[in-house]
KEROFI-968875 format. One record per atom (N, C-alpha, C): residue in three letters; x, y, z. Coordinates in steps of 0.2 Angstrom, whole numbers, plus 5000, padded with zeros to 4 digits. Atoms other than C-alpha are relative to their C-alpha. Layout:
N
ALAXYZ;...
This chain:
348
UNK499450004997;UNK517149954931;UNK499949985008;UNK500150014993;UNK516449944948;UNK499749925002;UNK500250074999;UNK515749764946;UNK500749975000;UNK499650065000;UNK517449704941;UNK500550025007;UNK499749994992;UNK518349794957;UNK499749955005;UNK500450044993;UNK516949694968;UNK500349934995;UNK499750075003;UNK517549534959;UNK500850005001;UNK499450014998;UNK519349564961;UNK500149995006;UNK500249994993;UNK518949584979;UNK499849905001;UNK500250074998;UNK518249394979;UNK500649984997;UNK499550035002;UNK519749344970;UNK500549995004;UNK499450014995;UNK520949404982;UNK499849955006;UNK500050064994;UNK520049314995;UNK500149914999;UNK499850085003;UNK520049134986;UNK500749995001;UNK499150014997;UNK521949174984;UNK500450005005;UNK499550034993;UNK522349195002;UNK499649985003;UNK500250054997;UNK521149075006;UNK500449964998;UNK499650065003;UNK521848934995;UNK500650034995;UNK499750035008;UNK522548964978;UNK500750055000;UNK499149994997;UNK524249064984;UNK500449935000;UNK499750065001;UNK524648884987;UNK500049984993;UNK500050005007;UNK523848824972;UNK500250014993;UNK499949965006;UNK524048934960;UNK499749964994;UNK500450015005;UNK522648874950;UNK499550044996;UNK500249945005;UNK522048924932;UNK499150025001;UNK500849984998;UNK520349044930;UNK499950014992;UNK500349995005;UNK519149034915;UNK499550045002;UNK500749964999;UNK518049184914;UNK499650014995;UNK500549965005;UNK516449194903;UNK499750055003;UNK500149955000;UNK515949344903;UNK499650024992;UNK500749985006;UNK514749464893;UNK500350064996;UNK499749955003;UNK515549614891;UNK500750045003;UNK499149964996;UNK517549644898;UNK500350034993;UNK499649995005;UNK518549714887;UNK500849995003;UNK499350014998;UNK520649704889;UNK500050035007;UNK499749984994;UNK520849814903;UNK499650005006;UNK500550054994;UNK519449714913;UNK500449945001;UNK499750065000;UNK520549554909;UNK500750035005;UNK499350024997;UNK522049614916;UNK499950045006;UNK500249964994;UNK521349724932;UNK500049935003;UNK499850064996;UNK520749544937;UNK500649955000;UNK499450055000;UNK522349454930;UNK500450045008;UNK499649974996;UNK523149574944;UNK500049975006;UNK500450034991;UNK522149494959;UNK499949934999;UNK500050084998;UNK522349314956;UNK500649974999;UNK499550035001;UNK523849204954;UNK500249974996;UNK500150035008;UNK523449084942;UNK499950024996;UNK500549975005;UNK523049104925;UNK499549994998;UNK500649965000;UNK521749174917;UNK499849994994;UNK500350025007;UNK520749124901;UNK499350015002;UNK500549955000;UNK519249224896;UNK499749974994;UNK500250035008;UNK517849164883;UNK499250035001;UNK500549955003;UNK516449284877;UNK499349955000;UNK500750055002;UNK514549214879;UNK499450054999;UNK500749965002;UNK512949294870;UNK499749975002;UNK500850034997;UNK511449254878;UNK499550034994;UNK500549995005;UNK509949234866;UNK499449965004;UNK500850044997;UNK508049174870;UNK499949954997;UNK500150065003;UNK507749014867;UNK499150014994;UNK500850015002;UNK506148974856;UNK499449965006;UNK500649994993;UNK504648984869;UNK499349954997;UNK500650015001;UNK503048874867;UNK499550035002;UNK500749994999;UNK501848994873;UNK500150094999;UNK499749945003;UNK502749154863;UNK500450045007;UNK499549964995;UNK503749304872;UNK499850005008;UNK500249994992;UNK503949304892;UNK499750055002;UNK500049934997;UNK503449444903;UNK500550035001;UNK499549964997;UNK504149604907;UNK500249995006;UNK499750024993;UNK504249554924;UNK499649955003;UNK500450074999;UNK503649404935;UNK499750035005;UNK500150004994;UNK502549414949;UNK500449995005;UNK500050024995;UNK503249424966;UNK500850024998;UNK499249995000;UNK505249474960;UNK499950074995;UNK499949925000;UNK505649674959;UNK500950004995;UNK499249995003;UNK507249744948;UNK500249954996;UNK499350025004;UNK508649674940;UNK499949915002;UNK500150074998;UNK508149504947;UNK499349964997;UNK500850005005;UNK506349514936;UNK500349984992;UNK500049995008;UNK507349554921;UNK500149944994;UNK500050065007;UNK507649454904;UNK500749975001;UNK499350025000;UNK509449454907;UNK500249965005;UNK500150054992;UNK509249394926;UNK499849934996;UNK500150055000;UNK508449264918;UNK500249954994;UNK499450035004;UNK509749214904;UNK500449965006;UNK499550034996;UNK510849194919;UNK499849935004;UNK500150074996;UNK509949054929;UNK499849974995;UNK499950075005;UNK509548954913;UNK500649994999;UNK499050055003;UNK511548954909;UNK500249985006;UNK499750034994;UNK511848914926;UNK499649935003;UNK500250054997;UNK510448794928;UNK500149934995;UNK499850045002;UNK511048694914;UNK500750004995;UNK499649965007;UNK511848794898;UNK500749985003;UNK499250005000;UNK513548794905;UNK500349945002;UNK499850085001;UNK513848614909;UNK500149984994;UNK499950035006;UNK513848594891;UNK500650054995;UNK499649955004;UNK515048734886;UNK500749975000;UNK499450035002;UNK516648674878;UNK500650015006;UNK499650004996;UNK517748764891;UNK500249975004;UNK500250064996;UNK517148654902;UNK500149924999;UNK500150085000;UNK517348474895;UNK500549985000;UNK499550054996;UNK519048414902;UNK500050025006;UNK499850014994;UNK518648454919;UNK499549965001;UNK500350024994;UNK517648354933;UNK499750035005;UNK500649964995;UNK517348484946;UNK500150074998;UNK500149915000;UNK516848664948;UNK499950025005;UNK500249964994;UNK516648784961;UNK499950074998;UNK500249925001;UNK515748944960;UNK499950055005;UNK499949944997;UNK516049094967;UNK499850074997;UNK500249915002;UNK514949274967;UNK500750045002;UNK499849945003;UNK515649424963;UNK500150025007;UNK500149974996;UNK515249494979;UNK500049965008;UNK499650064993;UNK515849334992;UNK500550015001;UNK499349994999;UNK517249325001;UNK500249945005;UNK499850054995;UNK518249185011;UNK500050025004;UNK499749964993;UNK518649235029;UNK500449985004;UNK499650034998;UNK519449095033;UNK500849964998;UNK499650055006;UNK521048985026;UNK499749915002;UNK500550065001;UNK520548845020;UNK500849934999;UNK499450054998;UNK521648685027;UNK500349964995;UNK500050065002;UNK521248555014;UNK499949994993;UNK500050005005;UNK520848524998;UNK499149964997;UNK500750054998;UNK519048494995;UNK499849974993;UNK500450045007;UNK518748444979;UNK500449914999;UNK499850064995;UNK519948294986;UNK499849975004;UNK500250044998;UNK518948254998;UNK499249994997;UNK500450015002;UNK517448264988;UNK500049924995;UNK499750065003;UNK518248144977;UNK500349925004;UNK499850074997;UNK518948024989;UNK499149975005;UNK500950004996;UNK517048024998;UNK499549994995;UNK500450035004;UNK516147994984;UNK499450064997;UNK500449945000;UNK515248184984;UNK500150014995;UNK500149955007;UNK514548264968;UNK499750085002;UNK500349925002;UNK513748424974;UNK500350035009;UNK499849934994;UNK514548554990;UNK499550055000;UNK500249945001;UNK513648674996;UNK500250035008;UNK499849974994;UNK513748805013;UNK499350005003;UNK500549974998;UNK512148895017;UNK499449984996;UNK500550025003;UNK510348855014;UNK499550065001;UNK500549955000;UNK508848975012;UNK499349984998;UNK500750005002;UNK507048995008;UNK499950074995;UNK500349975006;UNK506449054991;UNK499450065003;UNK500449934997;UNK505449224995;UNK499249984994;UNK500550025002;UNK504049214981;UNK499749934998;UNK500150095001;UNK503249064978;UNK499849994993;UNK500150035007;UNK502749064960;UNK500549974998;UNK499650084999;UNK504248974958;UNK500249964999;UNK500150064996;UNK504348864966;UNK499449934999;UNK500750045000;UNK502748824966;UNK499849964990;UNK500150045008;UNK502548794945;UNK500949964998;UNK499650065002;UNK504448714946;UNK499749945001;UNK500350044997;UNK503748614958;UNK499549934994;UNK500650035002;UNK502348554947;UNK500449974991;UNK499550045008;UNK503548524930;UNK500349955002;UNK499550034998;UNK504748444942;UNK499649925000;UNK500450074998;UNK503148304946;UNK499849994992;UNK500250035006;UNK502648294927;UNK500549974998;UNK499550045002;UNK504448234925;UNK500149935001;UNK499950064997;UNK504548124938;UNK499549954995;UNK500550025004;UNK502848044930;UNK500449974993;UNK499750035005;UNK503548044914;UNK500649944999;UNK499650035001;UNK505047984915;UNK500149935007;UNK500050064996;UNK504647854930;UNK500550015006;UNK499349984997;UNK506047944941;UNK500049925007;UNK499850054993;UNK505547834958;UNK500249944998;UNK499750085002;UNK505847664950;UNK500349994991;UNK500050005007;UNK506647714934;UNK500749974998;UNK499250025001;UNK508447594930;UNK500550055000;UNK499449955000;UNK510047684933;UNK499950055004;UNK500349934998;UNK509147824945;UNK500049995006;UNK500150024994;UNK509647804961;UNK499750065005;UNK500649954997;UNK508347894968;UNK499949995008;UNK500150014992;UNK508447904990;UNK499350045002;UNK500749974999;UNK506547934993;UNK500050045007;UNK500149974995;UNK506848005010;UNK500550064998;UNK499649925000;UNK508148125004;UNK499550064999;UNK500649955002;UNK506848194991;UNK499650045004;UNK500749984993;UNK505548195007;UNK500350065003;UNK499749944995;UNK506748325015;UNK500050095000;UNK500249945002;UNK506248465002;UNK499350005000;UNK500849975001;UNK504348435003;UNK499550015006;UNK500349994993;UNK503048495015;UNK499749955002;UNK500450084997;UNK501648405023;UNK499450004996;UNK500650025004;UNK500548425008;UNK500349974994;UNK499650035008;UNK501948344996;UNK500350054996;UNK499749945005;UNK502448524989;UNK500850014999;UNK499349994999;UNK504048584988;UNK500350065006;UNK500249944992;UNK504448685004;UNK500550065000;UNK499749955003;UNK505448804994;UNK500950035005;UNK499549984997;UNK507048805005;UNK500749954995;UNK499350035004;UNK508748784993;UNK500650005004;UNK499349994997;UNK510448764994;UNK500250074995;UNK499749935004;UNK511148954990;UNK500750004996;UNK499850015004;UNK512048904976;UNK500750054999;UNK499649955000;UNK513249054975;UNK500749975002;UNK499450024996;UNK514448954984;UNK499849904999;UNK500350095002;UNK514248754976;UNK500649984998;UNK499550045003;UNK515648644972;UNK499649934996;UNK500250055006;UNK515148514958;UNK500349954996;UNK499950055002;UNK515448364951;UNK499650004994;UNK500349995008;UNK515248394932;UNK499949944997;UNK499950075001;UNK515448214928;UNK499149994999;UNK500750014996;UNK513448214937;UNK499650064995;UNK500249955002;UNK513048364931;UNK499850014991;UNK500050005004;UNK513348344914;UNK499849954995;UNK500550065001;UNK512548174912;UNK499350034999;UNK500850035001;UNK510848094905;UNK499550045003;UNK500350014991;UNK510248084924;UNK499950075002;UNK500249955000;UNK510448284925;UNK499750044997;UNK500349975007;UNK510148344907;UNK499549995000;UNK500850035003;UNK508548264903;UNK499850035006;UNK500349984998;UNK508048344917;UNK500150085000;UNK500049935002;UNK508548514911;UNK499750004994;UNK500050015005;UNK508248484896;UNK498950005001;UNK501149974998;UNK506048474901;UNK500150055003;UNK500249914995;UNK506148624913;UNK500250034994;UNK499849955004;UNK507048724897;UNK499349964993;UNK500550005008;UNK505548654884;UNK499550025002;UNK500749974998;UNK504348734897;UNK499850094997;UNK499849925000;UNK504948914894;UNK499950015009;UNK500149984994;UNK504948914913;UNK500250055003;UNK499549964997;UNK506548994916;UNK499850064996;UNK500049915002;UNK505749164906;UNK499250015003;UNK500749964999;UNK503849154909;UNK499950005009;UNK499850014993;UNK504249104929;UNK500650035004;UNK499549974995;UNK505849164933;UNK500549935006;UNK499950054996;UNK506548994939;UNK500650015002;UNK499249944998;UNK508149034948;UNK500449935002;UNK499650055001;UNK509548894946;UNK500449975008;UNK500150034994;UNK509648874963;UNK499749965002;UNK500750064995;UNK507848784966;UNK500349964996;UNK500150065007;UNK508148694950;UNK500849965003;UNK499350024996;UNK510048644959;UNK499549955004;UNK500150024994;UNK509248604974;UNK499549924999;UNK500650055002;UNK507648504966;UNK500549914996;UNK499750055004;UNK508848404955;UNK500449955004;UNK499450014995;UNK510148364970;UNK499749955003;UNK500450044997;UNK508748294980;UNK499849954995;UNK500450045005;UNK507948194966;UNK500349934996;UNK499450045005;UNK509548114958;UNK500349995006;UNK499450014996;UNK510748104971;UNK499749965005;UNK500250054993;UNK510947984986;UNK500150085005;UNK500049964993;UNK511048095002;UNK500750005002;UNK499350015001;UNK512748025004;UNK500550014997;UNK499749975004;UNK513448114989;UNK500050065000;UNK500149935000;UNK513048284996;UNK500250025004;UNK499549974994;UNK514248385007;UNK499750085002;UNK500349935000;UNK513648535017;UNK500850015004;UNK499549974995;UNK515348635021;UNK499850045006;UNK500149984995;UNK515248685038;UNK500750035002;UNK499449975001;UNK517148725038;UNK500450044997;UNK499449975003;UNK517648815026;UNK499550105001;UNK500449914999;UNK517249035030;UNK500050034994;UNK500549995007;UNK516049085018;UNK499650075002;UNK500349944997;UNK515349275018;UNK499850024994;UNK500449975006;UNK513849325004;UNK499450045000;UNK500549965000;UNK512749485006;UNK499749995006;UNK500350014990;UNK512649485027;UNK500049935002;UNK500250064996;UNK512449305029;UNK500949964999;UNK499750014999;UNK513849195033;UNK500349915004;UNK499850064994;UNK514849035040;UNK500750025002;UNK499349974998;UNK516249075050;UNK500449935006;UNK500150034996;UNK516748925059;UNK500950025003;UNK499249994999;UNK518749005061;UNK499750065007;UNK500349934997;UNK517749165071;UNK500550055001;UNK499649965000;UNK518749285063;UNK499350065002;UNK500349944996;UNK518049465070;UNK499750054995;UNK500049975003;UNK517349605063;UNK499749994992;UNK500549995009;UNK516449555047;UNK499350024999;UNK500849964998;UNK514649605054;UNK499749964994;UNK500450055003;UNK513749435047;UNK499449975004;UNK500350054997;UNK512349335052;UNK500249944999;UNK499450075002;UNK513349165054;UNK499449955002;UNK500750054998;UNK512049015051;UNK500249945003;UNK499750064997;UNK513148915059;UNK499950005010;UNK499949974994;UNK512549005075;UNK499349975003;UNK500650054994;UNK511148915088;UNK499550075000;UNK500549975000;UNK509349005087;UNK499850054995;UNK500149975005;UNK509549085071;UNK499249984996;UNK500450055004;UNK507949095061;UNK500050034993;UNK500249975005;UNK507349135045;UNK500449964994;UNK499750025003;UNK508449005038;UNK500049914998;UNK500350085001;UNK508048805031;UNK500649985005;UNK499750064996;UNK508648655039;UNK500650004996;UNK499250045004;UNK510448585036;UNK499849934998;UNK500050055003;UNK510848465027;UNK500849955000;UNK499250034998;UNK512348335031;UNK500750055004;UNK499549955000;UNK513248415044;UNK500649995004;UNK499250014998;UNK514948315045;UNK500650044998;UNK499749955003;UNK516348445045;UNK500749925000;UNK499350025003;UNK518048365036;UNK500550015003;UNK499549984997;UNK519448345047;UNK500750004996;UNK499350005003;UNK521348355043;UNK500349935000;UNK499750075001;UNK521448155045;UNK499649974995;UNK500250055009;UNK520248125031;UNK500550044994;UNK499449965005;UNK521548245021;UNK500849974999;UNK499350034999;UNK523248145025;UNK500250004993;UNK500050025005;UNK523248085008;UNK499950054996;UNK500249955005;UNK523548194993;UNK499549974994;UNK500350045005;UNK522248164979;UNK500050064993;UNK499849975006;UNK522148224959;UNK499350045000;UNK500849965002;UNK520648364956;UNK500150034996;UNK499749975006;UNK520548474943;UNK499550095003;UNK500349924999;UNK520148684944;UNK500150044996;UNK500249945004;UNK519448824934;UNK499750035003;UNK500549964997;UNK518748954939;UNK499950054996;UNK500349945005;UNK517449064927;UNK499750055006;UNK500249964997;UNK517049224930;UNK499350034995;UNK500450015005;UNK515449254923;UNK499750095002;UNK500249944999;UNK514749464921;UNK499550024997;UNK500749985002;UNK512849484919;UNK500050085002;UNK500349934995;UNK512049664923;UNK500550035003;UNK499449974994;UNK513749724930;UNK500149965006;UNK499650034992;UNK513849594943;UNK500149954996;UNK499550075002;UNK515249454940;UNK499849945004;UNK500150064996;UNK514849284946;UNK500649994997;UNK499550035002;UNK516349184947;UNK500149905001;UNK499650064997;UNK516848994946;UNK500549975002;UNK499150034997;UNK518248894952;UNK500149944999;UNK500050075002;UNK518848734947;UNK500749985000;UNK499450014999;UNK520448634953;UNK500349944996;UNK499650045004;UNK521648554943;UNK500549965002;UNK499650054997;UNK523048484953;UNK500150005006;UNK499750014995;UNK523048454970;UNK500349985005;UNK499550054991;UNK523848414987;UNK499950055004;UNK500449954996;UNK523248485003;UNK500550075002;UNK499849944998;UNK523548645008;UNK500150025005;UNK499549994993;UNK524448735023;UNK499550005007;UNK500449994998;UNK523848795038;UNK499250045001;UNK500449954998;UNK522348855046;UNK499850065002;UNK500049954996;UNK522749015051;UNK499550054995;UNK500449985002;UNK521549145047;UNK500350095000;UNK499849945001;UNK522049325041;UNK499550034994;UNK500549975001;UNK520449425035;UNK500250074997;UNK499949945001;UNK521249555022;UNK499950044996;UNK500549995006;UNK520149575008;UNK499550065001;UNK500749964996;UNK518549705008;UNK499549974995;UNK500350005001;UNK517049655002;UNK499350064999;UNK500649965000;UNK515349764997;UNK499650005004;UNK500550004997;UNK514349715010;UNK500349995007;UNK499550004994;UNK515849705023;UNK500550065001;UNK499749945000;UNK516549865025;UNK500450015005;UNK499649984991;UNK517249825044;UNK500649955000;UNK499550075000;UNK518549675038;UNK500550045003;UNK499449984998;UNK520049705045;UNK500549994994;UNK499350005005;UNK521549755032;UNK500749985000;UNK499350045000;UNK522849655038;UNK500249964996;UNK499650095003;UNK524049545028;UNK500549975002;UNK499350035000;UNK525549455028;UNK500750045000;
């Protein structure tokens, strides 16, 4: 019960961020809600609400059962289940039926919250600008086992399948360069995924797939622990043009202390990486913020949003279905979060 209350909590901030306006539908998979889980969060969203049950199983492994824990990752982020989630995240859910009349997604944790209102319509402007993948905040992966044997599947791919000069594969060799160090490795700094908007379109392609499709005949994601953020991040660089990849710098974003606030609402006790001489945190990437004159124009997007509930924490997605832009920018912070205890309880 207390996972879904911290998920209602992200709910409501979506909805008086945008989807008050909106009032766009939610698809939640989910592990284990029952009815009076379904209608707690039906209370805290506007739109409706479609719920669709997922068993996670273990794939057949070629080098037999994983370990009980991986080097270098402690708890619930070690475990078996943890790393159910990042293979359905890093591929598995692209291919799940609920999904196959949209175009984009947006994923929202459990435990995020907006802080700002959000002006515009971004899956609009992702579309009209030609973007397949959003993201907010960047990070560095803490252990390196990882990273480091993704890394090294990621190059037996390239190899195999020719990535750099392979037809139909527009591969921008500097972008890739962006992720590797100065030995060619991979320098372990992602896009913190938690907060992605996507272009399923991309995602669910060839161009993608076959590249999930080798990392999942490795057993990587159980004897490694590979966490659907690098593999995001590896794939984004790899496949994408640079041009196709938007870092929201606009829109306020608040996930476990760390934060973008570009409204400077008060009171939320974040580190905002938006903020001059922060460290501990990777380089940005593309950092044109979206004004309200590339907005003028309504355009068509689609929205769903899954709520997905591993180990008692819900992750959620989001996905827009019909747009036109949204109102002002005022900024009304009334939501609480778990890691925000100082929000202000103001509403309307």
């Amino acid at each position: 019960y207390e996972s879904v209350a911290v998920a209602s909590q992200a709910l409501k901030s979506i909805d008086w961020a945008m989807n008050n306006v909106y009032r766009y539908p939610l698809v939640v998979f989910h592990s284990n809600l029952d009815p009076r889980h379904h209608d707690i969060l039906k209370s805290n969203f506007s739109g409706e609400m479609f719920f669709h049950k997922v068993d996670f199983q273990t794939p057949p492994l070629p080098r037999g059962p994983p370990p009980d824990e991986i080097d270098g990752f402690r708890g619930r982020v070690s475990s078996l289940g943890y790393r159910h989630m990042c293979r359905f995240f890093s591929g598995v859910v692209f291919q799940h039926p609920a999904l196959a009349a949209y175009d984009f997604a947006w994923r929202i944790d459990s435990d995020a919250a907006y802080i700002c209102k959000i002006a515009y319509d971004p899956f609009a402007y992702m579309a009209q600008h030609g973007m397949k993948y959003g993201h907010t905040i960047t990070m560095y992966e803490e252990p390196r086992i990882a990273a480091t044997t993704l890394w090294k599947a990621t190059q037996d791919y390239m190899t195999i399948q020719n990535v750099q000069r392979g037809p139909g594969l527009p591969v921008d060799a500097d972008y890739l360069a962006e992720i590797t160090d100065f030995y060619g490795g991979y320098d372990r700094c992602h896009y913190w995924n938690n907060f992605e908007i996507l272009d399923l379109r991309f995602f669910r392609s060839d161009q993608y797939m076959n590249y999930f499709r080798h990392l999942d005949a490795t057993g990587g994601f159980y004897y490694y622990r590979w966490g659907d953020a690098l593999v995001r991040t590896i794939a984004v660089n790899m496949l994408l043009r640079s041009t196709e990849v938007k870092q929201f710098h606009d829109i306020g974003y608040l996930h476990q202390g760390v934060c973008v606030n570009p409204c400077g609402v008060s009171g939320v006790g974040c580190i905002n990486q938006l903020s001059d001489g922060i460290t501990g945190y990777c380089k940005y990437y593309h950092s044109k913020v979206c004004t309200w004159e590339d907005q003028k124009s309504g355009h068509i997007a689609i929205i769903v949003v899954l709520v997905l509930l591993f180990f008692g924490l819900p992750l959620i997605w989001l996905r827009f279905c019909r747009g036109f832009l949204a109102g002002s920018g005022q900024t009304l912070p009334f939501f609480r979060t778990a890691y925000s205890d100082k929000l202000d309880m103001k509403s309307n």
